[in-house]
C-alpha positions, -999 to +999 in steps of 0.1 A: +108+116-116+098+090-092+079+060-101+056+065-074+045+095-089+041+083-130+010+069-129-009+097-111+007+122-135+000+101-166-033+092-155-043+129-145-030+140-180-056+113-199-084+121-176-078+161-187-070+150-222-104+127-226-123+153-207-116+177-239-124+153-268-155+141-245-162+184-246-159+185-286-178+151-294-205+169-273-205+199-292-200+179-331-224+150-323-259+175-316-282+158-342-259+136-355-275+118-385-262+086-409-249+117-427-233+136-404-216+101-395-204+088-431-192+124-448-197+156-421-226+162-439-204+171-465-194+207-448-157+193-434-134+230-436-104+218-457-079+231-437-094+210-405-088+180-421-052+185-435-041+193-399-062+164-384-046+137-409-012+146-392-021+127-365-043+099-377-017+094-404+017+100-380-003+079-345+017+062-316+040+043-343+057+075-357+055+089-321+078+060-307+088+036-331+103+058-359+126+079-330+132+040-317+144+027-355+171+056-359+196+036-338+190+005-365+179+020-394+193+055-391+177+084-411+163+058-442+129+064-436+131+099-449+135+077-481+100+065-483+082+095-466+100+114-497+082+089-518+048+095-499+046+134-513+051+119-548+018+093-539+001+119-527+002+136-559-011+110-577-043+109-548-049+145-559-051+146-592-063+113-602-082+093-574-098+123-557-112+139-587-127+101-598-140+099-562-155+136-559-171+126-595-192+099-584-201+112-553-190+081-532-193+077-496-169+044-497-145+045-524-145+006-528-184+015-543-160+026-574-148-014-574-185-026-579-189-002-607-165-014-628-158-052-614-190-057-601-197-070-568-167-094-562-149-064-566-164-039-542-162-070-515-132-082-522-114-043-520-135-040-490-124-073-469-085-065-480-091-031-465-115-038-431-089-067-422-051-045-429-068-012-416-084-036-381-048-051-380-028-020-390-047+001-361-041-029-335-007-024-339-006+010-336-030+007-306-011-020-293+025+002-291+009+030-273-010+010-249+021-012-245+041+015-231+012+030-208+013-007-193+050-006-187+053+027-172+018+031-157-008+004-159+016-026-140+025-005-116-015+000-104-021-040-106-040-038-140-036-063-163-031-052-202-063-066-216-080-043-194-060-018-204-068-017-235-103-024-226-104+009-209-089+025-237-112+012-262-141+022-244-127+058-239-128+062-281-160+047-285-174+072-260-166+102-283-174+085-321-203+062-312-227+088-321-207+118-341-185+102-367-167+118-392-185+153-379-171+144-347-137+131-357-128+162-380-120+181-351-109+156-323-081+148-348-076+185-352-073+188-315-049+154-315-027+162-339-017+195-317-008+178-290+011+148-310+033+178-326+039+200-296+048+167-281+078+156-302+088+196-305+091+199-265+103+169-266+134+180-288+134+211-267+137+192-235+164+168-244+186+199-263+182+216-226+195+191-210+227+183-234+231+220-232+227+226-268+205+256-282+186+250-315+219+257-335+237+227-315+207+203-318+209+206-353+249+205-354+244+173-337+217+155-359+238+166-387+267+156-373+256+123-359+264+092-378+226+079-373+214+108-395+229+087-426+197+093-448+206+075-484+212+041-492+228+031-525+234-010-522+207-028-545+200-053-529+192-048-492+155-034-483+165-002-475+179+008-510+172+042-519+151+037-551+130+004-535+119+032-508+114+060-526+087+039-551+075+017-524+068+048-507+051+062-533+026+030-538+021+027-497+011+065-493-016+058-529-027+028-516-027+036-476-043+068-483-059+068-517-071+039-518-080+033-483-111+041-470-099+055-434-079+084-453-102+093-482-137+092-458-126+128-438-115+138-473-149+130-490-165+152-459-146+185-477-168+214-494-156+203-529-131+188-550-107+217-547-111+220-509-096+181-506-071+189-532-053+218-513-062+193-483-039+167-495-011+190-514-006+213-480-005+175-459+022+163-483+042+189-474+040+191-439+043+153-435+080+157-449+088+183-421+073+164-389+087+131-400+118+146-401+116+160-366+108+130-352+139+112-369+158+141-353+144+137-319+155+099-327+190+108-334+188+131-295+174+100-280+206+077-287+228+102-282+213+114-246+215+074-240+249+075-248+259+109-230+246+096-202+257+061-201+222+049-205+216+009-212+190+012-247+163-012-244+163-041-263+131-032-281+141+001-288+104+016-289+109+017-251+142+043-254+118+074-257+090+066-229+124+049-207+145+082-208+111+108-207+095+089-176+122+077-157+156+107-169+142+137-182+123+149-155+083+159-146+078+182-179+092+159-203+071+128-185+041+156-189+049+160-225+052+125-238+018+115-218-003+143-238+019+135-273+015+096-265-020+100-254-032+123-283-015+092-308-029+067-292-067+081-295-062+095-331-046+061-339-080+042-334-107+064-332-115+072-369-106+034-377-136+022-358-155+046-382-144+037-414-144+004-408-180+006-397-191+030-431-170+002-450-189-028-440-223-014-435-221+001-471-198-026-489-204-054-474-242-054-465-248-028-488-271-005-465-271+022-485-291+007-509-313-014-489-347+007-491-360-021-464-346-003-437-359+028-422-334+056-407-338+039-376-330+006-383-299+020-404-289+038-372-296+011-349-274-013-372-246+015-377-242+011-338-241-024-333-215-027-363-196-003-349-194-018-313-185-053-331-156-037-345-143-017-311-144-058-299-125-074-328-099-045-320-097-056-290-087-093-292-062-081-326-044-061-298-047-093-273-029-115-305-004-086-312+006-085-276+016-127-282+034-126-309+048-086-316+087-096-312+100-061-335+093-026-344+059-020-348+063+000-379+082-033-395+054-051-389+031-023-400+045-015-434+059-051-442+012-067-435+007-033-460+027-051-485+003-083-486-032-068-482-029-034-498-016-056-532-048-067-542-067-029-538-041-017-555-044-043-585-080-038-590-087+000-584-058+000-613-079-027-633-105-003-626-088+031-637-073+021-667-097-011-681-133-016-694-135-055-696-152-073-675-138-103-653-156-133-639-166-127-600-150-158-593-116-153-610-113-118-592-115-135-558-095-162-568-068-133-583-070-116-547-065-148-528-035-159-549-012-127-553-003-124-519+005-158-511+025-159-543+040-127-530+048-140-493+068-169-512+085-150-529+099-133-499+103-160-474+130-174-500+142-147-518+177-142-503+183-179-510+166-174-549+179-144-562+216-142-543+210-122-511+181-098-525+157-087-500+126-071-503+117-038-495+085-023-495+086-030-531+070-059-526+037-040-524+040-031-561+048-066-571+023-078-553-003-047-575+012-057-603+005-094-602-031-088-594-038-066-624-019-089-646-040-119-635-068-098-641-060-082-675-056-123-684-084-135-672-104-107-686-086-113-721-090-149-721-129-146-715-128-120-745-113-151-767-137-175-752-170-155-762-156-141-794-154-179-805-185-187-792-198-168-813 
């Protein structure tokens, strides 16, 4: 396909694509109210949200980055997605039925409960800054390739780009919410899925392989090497498999983006066959797009193609510039239904989190509906800005896969919420409010030590994404220690 032609046909495929969710936010967003906004008014069909966490779990990353890490990591991702369906278990039948119990709106309201209110803030700030970082990434990637292949060819420079983009999601969730965002993700995740399977399609047509020799060739290809044995690099089996166990409870169960659209279900059991069917399913499309990685390289190679440096280009290089109009077509809608489910529910969550945990609206009986409305909306447009210039910083610095960088900031922030919702779950002593922030400050620097040096400490070991269980670990044994020692104190006090 010509260049001249790319940005009319990407742009033409956003306009018709932000035409639709602009159709549905219409439709979801009559009479939106505070509750309609934070749960769905509690009517969310079960089956609505399963399919809509596809994409706002999968987003732009999975879309390009994972296809883009086969050629250097090969198929060892599968490892800690396989360690995702065992987290998820644990979100079913433990954290969802303690959520559904207490009727929560944010789960870090479970935090102040049992910690108090050090707790609920701290969980809250650990979550508002990985999930504003984690979606600028993701935000970033998608926007990043739009700029390459569209956007600089039009004169535009990329921090009105993503500008643009911004203000394209916070038409649609500005007023709606979770009511809203239920089915845009729906509608998203569709288009993410028939993305990457015309996507493998398209690139078996033109190797000339039906669906028996695409998967003869994935099987066949030495970047479909899945398990990893050697101890102590990162991508050992057994460091993947728990780490992914730990990022899908912590990245899901305990984060407030995931569980929110959950919370919005019918019941208890309508999120528990929410969560069980996604866990399946997530398996299955991660492993097609590792496959449609594996048909990337070996198109490139086939066809003498030069891979990009920064191999999240290969897939948006070879469909806009080698595979012709319908593949362009198809990445654009896939690409463009990531990049909006990526970001739009983020700007929710984040919102409900802050207004509830950290200024604690809910419970402020000063405010009338109105003023509660009118403060929702100015939150909500402060955080669409501070996603803005996170994008502006990633663009400075973002010198690897986005995913890396992704999982690897998951392993510092998501520590501490893992450490005290386990404090929580498990112990009844209290803690000082000062020694909980002070426990939540110190683990993940102690953590990040650890791993700047621990090739040169502990003879070449690297760590995985089990640093995100050290780094729970160490919170809830600070906590469990400071807790005892104020047990000994008062017991001799007295």
């Amino acid at each position: 396909m010509s260049s001249e032609k790319t940005p009319i046909i990407v742009l033409s495929c956003i306009a018709a694509y932000f035409a639709c969710l602009l159709g549905i936010a219409w439709w979801t967003s009559r009479g939106a109210t505070n509750a309609s906004y934070f749960l769905g008014n509690k009517s969310s069909p079960w089956y609505a949200v399963a399919f809509g966490l596809i994409g706002d779990s999968l987003s732009g990353v999975t879309f390009i980055s994972v296809p883009g890490q086969v050629g250097t990591a090969q198929f060892s991702y599968l490892q800690l997605v396989l360690g995702y369906v065992a987290g998820y278990l644990v979100i079913s039948f433990v954290l969802l039925p303690v959520y559904y119990r207490m009727n929560l709106t944010s789960i870090y309201s479970f935090l102040h409960e049992r910690l108090g209110p050090a707790g609920q803030k701290m969980g809250s700030t650990f979550f508002l800054l990985s999930r504003l970082l984690g979606a600028a990434a993701r935000l970033f990637l998608a926007v990043s390739v739009l700029q390459k292949f569209v956007f600089d060819a039009l004169g535009i420079p990329f921090a009105l780009s993503v500008a643009i983009v911004i203000g394209l999601i916070l038409a649609y969730t500005y007023k709606g919410g979770i009511k809203t965002l239920v089915w845009t993700d729906t509608f998203q995740s569709t288009f993410l899925l028939l993305g990457v399977a015309l996507s493998v399609f398209i690139i078996g047509r033109e190797l000339g392989l039906g669906f028996g020799g695409i998967v003869d060739m994935v099987k066949s290809s030495e970047l479909s090497k899945t398990f990893f044995w050697d101890w102590k690099p990162a991508n050992n089996f057994w460091k993947q498999f728990f780490g992914g166990a730990f990022v899908a409870i912590c990245m899901t169960g305990l984060d407030q983006n995931m569980m929110q659209k959950n919370l919005s279900c019918r019941s208890l059991g309508d999120a528990q066959k929410n969560i069980n069917w996604f866990s399946i399913v997530v398996v299955g499309v991660n492993l097609l797009f590792l496959a449609l990685g594996a048909l990337l390289f070996e198109y490139a190679r086939v066809k003498g193609i030069t891979v990009p440096e920064r191999t999240d280009h290969l897939f948006p290089m070879l469909a806009l510039e080698h595979l012709g109009i319908a593949a362009a077509v198809v990445f654009v809608l896939g690409l463009t239904a990531a990049t909006f489910s990526s970001a739009d529910s983020v700007l929710t969550t984040l919102t409900t989190s802050f207004c509830i945990d950290i200024l604690g609206m809910d419970k402020d009986e000063r405010l009338s509906e109105a003023q509660k409305t009118k403060l929702r909306h100015r939150m909500h447009l402060g955080f669409a800005f501070a996603l803005l210039v996170s994008i502006l910083l990633i663009n400075s610095l973002a010198k690897t896969s986005v995913i890396t960088i992704i999982l690897k900031f998951a392993n510092y922030t998501y520590g501490p919420i893992l450490g005290l919702f386990a404090y929580a779950l498990f112990f009844k002593r209290r803690v000082p409010q000062a020694l909980i922030v002070a426990t939540c400050l110190v683990s993940p620097l102690v953590c990040w030590m650890l791993d700047l040096f621990s090739k040169e400490w502990f003879g070449g070991y690297a760590f995985g994404s089990e640093l995100l269980i050290l780094n729970g670990a160490l919170t809830l044994g600070l906590l469990l220690a400071f807790s005892s020692a104020r047990t000994v104190m008062r017991e001799r006090l007295e």
